[in-house]
N, C-alpha and C positions, 0 to 999 in steps of 0.2 A: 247522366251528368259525368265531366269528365273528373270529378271530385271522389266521386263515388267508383268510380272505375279502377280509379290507383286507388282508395281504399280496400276495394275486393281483393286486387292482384296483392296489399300488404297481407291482409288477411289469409288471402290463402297460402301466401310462401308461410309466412308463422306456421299457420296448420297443418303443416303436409307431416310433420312427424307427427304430430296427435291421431293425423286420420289415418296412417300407416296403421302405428298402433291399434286402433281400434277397430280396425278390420282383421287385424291379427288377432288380437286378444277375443274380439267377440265369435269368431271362429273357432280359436283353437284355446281359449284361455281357460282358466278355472271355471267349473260347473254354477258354482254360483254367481257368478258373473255372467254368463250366458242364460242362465234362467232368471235373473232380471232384466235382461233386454230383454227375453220372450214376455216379461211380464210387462214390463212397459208398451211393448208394443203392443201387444193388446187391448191395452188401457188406451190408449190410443185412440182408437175408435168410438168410445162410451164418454161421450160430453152433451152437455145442456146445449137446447137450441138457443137458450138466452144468452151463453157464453160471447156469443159474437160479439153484442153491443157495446161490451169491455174490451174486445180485441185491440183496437188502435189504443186505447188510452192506456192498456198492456207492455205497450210496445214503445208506447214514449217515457212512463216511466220506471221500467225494469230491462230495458234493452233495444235503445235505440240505435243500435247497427245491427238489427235481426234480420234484414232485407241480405247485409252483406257478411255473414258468419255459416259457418256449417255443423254450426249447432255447439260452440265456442269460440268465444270472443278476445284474442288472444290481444290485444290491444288493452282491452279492461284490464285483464290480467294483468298485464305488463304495468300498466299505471297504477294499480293497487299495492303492488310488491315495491314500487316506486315510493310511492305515498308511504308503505307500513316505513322503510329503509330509513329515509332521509327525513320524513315529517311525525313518523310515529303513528301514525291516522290508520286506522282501519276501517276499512269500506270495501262494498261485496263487486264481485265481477263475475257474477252466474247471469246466464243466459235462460229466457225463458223455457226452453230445453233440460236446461243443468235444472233450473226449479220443480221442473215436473218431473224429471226423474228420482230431485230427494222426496218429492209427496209421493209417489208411487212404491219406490224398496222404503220409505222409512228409514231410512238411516241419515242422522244430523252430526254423528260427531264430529267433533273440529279438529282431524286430523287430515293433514297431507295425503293419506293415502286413500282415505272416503272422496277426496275434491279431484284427486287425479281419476278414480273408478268411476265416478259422476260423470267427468266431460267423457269419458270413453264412451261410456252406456249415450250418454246426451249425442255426440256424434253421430254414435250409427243409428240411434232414433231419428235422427234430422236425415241419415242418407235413408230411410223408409218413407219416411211418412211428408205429408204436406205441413207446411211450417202451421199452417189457419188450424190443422185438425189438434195439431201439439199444443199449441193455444189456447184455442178453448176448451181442450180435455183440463187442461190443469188448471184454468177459471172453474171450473163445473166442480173443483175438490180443491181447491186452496181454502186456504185458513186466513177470512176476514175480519173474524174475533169472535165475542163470546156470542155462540146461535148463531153463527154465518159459515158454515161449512160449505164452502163451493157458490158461485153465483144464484144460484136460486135461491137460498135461503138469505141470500145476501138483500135482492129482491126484495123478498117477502117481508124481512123483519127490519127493513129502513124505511118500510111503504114506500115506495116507487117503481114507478116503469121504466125500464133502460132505455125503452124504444123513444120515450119522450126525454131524457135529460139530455143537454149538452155535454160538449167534450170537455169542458172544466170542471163541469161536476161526476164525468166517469174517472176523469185523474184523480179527486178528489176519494174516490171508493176504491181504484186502485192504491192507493196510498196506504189504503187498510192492511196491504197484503203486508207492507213495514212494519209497522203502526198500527198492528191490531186491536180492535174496537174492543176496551174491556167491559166487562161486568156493569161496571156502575161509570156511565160516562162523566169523566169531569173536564172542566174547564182547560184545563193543563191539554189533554188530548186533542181537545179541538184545537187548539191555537197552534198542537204538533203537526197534525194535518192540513192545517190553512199554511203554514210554514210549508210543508212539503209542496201542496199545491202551486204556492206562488214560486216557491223556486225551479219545479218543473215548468212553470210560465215561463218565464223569464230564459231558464237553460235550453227549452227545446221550443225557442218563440217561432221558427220556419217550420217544424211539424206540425204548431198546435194552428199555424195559419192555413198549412196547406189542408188537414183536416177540417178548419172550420168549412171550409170552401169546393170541400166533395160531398160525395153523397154519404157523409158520416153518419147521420141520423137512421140510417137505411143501413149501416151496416155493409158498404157496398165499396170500401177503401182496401186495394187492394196492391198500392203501390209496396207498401213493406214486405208483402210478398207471408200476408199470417191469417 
C-alpha cells in the first residue's frame, strides 16, 4: 500500500539517528549495556508454542505499525511528547520490542535515560532477530495479572484455548497486559477491559477486519510481519 510506504520512508528517516546510535553504543558502549542485549538476545529464542495465538491481537493493541518500525516507533513517540506538552495526557509509545526488553533486564524506572537505553537495546534486537520470535518470547513472560505469568498460565488459569477464541476475545486478554487481572476480580476491571476492547474495536476497525478474514484462528497471519 502506497500509505504504508511513505509511512516506512517517515519512519525510517526519524530512525536513522537511533539506529546510528545503537549500533554504536551496542558495540562499543558500556559493558552493561551490551550484556543486556546478549541477554535479550538469548531470550529470544525460549517462547511458548501457545504464544502465537495472541501474536496479532499483540499487535493491534500495543503496536500497530510493527510491520513498519525497526524496533522503535518514532511517530508514537512524537505524538506522546505532543499529547504530555500541550494536553497534559500521558500515554505509552513502546514498541512490542521496547516491552520485551523492560521484561527481560527488569529495569522500570521512569526515567529518560532507562526509555532512551530501552529503544537502543530494542533496535538492535529487532536488527537480530525475526519480529514473530520477539513476540511471542515476550507473550511466553509478560505479566497478565495475579497467576498469569506469560501466556500459558494465562491459558490455564482463564480455562481456555487460544486456538478456539476469536480475535475480540484475544484483544480482550491482550488488554490484560494494561490492565492487569487482579487478585480478586471486580466489576470495575471488567468494565476497564470491555472499555479497552471496544475501543481497540473501533480504533483499529481495518485490522481487526482484515484479521477476521485470514487464517487467524490458525495462527497463520503474517502480513504485520510478527
Amino acid at each position: 500500500m502506497a500509505k504504508n510506504a511513505i509511512l516506512r520512508l517517515i519512519i525510517a528517516l526519524l530512525s536513522t539517528p537511533y539506529i546510528f546510535a545503537s549500533k554504536l553504543l551496542c558495540k562499543f558502549g558500556p559493558v552493561a549495556l551490551r550484556d543486556d542485549v546478549e541477554k535479550c538476545s538469548e531470550m529470544v529464542g525460549e517462547f511458548s508454542d501457545r504464544a502465537k495465538y495472541l501474536r496479532f491481537a499483540l499487535v493491534i493493541a500495543e503496536d500497530h505499525r510493527n510491520e513498519l518500525h525497526f524496533g522503535i516507533d518514532p511517530l508514537s513517540i512524537l505524538s506522546a511528547l505532543i499529547g504530555r506538552i500541550f494536553k497534559g495526557k500521558r500515554r505509552g509509545a513502546s514498541t512490542i520490542e521496547q516491552q520485551f526488553v523492560r521484561v527481560i533486564t527488569g529495569r522500570y524506572e521512569p526515567t529518560v535515560r532507562r526509555k532512551i537505553r530501552e529503544q537502543l537495546i530494542a533496535i538492535e534486537i529487532c536488527r537480530r532477530h525475526e519480529k514473530s520470535h520477539i513476540a511471542d518470547s515476550y507473550l511466553s513472560r509478560a505479566f497478565f495479572g495475579s497467576g498469569q505469568d506469560g501466556v500459558e498460565q494465562l491459558e490455564k488459569n482463564s480455562d481456555i484455548n487460544l486456538e478456539k477464541i476469536d480475535l475480540i476475545q484475544s484483544i480482550a486478554l491482550t488488554a490484560q497486559l494494561k490492565y492487569p487481572k487482579p487478585i480478586k476480580v471486580t466489576e470495575q476491571w471488567r468494565a476497564t477491559i470491555k472499555a479497552r476492547r471496544n475501543h481497540l474495536r473501533i480504533a483499529r476497525g481495518s485490522d481487526l477486519k482484515q484479521g477476521e478474514t485470514s487464517e487467524y484462528s490458525k495462527a497463520a497471519f503474517s502480513s504485520a510481519k510478527v
